[in-house]
N, C-alpha and C positions, 0 to 999 in steps of 0.2 A: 234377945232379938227375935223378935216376930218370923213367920214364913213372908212375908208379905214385903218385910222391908227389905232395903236393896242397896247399901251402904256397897262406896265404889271401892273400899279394901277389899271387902269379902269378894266383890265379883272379880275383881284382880286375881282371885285362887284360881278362878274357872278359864280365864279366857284373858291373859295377860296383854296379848296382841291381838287387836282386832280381825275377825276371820275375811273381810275382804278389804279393799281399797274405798279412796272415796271414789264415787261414781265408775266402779269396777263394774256391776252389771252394762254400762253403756260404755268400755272398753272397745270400742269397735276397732275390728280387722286384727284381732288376737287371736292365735291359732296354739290347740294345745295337740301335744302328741303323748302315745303311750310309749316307757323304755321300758324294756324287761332285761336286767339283773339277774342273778342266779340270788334267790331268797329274798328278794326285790319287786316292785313294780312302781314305777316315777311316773308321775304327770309333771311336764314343765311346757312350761305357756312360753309364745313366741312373740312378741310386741307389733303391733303394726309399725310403717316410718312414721317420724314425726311430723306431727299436723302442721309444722312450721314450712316444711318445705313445697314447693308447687311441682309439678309435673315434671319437669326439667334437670329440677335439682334433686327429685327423688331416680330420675335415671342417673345421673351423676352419681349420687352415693350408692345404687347398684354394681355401678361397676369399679368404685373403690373396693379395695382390700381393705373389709374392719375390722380391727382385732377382738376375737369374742370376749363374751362379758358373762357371769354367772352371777342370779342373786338370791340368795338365802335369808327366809324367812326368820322370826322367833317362834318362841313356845307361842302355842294354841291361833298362828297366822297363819299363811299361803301366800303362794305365789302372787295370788291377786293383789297382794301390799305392797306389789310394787306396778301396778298398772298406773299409776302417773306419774312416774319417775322414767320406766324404760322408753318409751314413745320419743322424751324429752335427748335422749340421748342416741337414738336409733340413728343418727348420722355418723355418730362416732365408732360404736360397738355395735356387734352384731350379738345384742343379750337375749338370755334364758333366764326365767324364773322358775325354780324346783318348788315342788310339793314334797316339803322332806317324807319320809316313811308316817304313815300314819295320820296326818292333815293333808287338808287341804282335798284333793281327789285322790293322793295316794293312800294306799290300803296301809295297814300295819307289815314292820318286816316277818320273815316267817320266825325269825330266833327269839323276838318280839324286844329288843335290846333298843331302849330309849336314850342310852348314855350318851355324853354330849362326843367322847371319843367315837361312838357307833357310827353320828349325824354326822361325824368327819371324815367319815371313812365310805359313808354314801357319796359323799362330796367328792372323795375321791376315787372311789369307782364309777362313777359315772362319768369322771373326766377322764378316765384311764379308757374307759369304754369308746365315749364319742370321738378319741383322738383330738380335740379343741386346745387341749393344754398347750403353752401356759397362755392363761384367760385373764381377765381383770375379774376377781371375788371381791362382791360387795353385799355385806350381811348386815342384818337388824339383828339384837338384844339376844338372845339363843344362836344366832346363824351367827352373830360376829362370833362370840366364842368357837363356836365350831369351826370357823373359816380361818379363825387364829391358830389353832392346830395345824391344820390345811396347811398353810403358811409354814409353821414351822419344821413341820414332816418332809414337805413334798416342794423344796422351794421351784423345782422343775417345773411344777403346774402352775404357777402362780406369777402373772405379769406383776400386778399390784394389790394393794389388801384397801378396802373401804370398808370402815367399819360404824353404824349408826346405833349408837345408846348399846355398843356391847355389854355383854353379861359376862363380866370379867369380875372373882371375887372383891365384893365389898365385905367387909365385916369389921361390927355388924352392918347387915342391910338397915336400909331407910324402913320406916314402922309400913308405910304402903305400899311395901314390897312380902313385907312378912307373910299375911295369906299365901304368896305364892308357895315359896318354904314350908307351910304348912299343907298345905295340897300334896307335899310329898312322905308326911304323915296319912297310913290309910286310914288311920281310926278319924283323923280329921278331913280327909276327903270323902268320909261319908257321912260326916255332921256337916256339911257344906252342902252335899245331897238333897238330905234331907230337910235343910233349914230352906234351901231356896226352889222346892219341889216347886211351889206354886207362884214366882217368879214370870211374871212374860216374859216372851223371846226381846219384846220392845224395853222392857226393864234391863231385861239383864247387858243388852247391847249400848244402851243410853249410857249406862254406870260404866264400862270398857271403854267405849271414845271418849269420856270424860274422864276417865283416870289417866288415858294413853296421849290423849291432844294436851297440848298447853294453853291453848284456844278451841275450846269445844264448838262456838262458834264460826267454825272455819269448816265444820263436816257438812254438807251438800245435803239436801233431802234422798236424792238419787242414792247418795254414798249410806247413808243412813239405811235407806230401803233395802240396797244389796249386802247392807253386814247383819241384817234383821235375818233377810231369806237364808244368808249363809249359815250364821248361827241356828237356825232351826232345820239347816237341814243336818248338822255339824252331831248337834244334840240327839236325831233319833240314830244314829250310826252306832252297832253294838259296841264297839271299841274305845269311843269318845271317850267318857271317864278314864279307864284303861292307857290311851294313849297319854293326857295327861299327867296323872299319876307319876307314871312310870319317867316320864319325859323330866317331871318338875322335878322327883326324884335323883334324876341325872345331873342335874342342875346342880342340887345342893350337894352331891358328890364332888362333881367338879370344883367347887367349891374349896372345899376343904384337904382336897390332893396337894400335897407337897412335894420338895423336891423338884427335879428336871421336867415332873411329869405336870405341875403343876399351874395354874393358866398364863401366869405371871411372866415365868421362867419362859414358858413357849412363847410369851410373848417379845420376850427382848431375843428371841434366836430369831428371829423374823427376817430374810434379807431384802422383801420387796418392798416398794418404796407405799407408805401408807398413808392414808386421809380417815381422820377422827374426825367424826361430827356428832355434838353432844349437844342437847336442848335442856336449856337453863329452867324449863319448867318441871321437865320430866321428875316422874315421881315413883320410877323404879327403877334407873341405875342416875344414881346420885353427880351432879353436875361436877359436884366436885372431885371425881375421877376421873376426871380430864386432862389435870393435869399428870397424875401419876402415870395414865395410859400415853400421854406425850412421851413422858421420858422412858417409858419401856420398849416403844415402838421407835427403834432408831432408826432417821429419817424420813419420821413421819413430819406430817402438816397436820394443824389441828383448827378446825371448825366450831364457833359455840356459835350456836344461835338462840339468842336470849329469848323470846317467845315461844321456841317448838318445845312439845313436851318426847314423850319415848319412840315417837315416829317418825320422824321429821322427812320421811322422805313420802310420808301421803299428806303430811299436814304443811311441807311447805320443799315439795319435788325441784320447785324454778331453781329455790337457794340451793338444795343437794347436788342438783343436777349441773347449775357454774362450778364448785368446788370441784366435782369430779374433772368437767373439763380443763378447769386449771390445775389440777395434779397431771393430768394425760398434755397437758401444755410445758410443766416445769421441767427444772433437772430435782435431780434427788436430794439437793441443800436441805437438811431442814429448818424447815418456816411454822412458826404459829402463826396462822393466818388471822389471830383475832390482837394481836398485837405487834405479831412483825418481828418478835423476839425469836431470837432460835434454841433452840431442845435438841437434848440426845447428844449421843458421843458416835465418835467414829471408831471404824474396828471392825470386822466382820467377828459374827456370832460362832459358837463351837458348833460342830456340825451336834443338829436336831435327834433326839432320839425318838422310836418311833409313837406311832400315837396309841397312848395309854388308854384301856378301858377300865372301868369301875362304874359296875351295873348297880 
């Protein structure tokens, strides 16, 4: 393989989840703030209301009580993945999107621990911190995993679990997942370096929304412009490779943990009521763990939507955005909402043990 060429597996090692939203630079009425942590510092973005409502009914949902909402990113995303989904729901929740440790505008942590146990445990200091808890968590691909923990630790913090194209073990992974995996190889993320040194940012960004959309067609020019400016600013930051590395790392660990401590396991001790939403195109966590993740998440509701690929809440926010409000509308039956059949057993779970690290 040439430097020059630009095959959408390989850029999948670099940048699994696209670094901003569609049309996230023209986000308007977003507000971000700094938190500082003890070995910490978080950037989370605060939605404007949404553009549905008029003068009126935006004071009306001012002076409702909304119940907060948090939402967590994947590997190599941010906050800004979720700038056309939060707006959409700003009636409902009063959401935050984090910069996990190390993307997005957040710096790296100081222990420098990329482990998906670590990313849960941010998640849970910060909601230990702001007082918000329990919140509605809704995580993408690396954040569902991580919010799946969340969940099974801390069922205290936790209203409800939304979970889009989690990264809950597959194995094996899908072949256009494998780059990623290997990125956690260092002798192979620096042959990935090196092969794609002379790469534009316009290259390397093209091949991510085409590997990440199910409809590449569906990304905005504006959306396109602000993942171009992000990834180039992403790329001169000393840390970037580093954060990956170590991140993707954590991943394949996660992975292969057994036992209680395991994602599976954490995922059936679950007790909040949950929404899977899986895209029939996505071509890094396989459609067809949907079903398995139904029947682990007892009283979940399960979502496919057969065009979205591993995003589906920038490449098709309107759909994500009704399933949430009809989970925050139901009781806890569980429902597959793509057939109407029900999944999962009744029982409450053993109580959770706490969340495992393995760096």
């Amino acid at each position: 393989m040439s430097s020059t060429e630009s095959p959408d597996t390989a850029t999948a090692a670099a940048l699994p989840v696209p670094p901003a939203g569609p049309g996230a630079r023209g986000a308007t009425g977003e507000t971000v703030r700094w938190v500082t942590l003890p070995g910490l510092t978080l950037n989370v973005r605060t939605p404007a209301g949404s553009p549905e409502e008029d003068a009126a009914d935006r004071a009306s949902a001012a002076a409702r009580e909304r119940e907060p909402a948090l939402f967590v990113h994947g590997l190599g995303g941010s906050s800004r993945n979720w700038s056309a989904l939060m707006p959409l729901l700003a009636d409902r929740v009063a959401g935050e999107a984090v910069d996990l440790p190390g993307f997005g505008e957040s710096p790296p942590p100081d222990d420098g621990n990329y482990s998906v146990a670590a990313q849960a445990r941010t998640v849970i200091r910060y909601l230990d911190a702001a007082g918000r808890g329990p919140v509605h968590l809704i995580g993408n691909s690396l954040g569902g995993a991580a919010i799946t923990r969340v969940a099974a630790a801390r069922p205290d913090l936790v209203r409800s679990l939304t979970l889009i194209s989690p990264a809950l073990p597959e194995i094996p992974p899908q072949l256009t997942a494998l780059p990623t995996v290997l990125l956690a190889v260092p002798v192979m993320a620096r042959l990935f370096r090196r092969l794609t040194r002379e790469w534009t940012p316009e290259q390397r960004t093209r091949d991510v929304l085409t590997l990440c959309y199910g409809d590449p067609a569906r990304i905005t020019p504006e959306g396109f412009d602000a993942a171009v400016e992000e990834y180039v600013r992403r790329l001169e930051l000393p840390y970037f490779w580093e954060a990956m590395e170590r991140t993707a790392r954590g991943v394949v660990n996660a992975y292969t943990l057994g036992g209680q401590h395991g994602l599976w396991r954490q995922a059936e001790r679950v007790l909040a009521p949950t929404l899977l939403v899986y895209g029939g195109r996505d071509r890094l966590v396989s459609y067809r763990m949907a079903r398995r993740a139904a029947a682990a998440f007892r009283g979940s509701r399960l979502v496919t939507l057969p065009e979205a690929g591993h995003v589906a809440m920038m490449e098709y926010p309107e759909a994500v955005a009704r399933a949430f409000r009809e989970l925050l509308d139901s009781d806890t039956t569980v429902t597959d909402a793509t057939s109407g059949a029900g999944t999962g057993s009744a029982g409450a779970p053993p109580a959770a043990p706490p969340v495992a690290d393995r760096s």
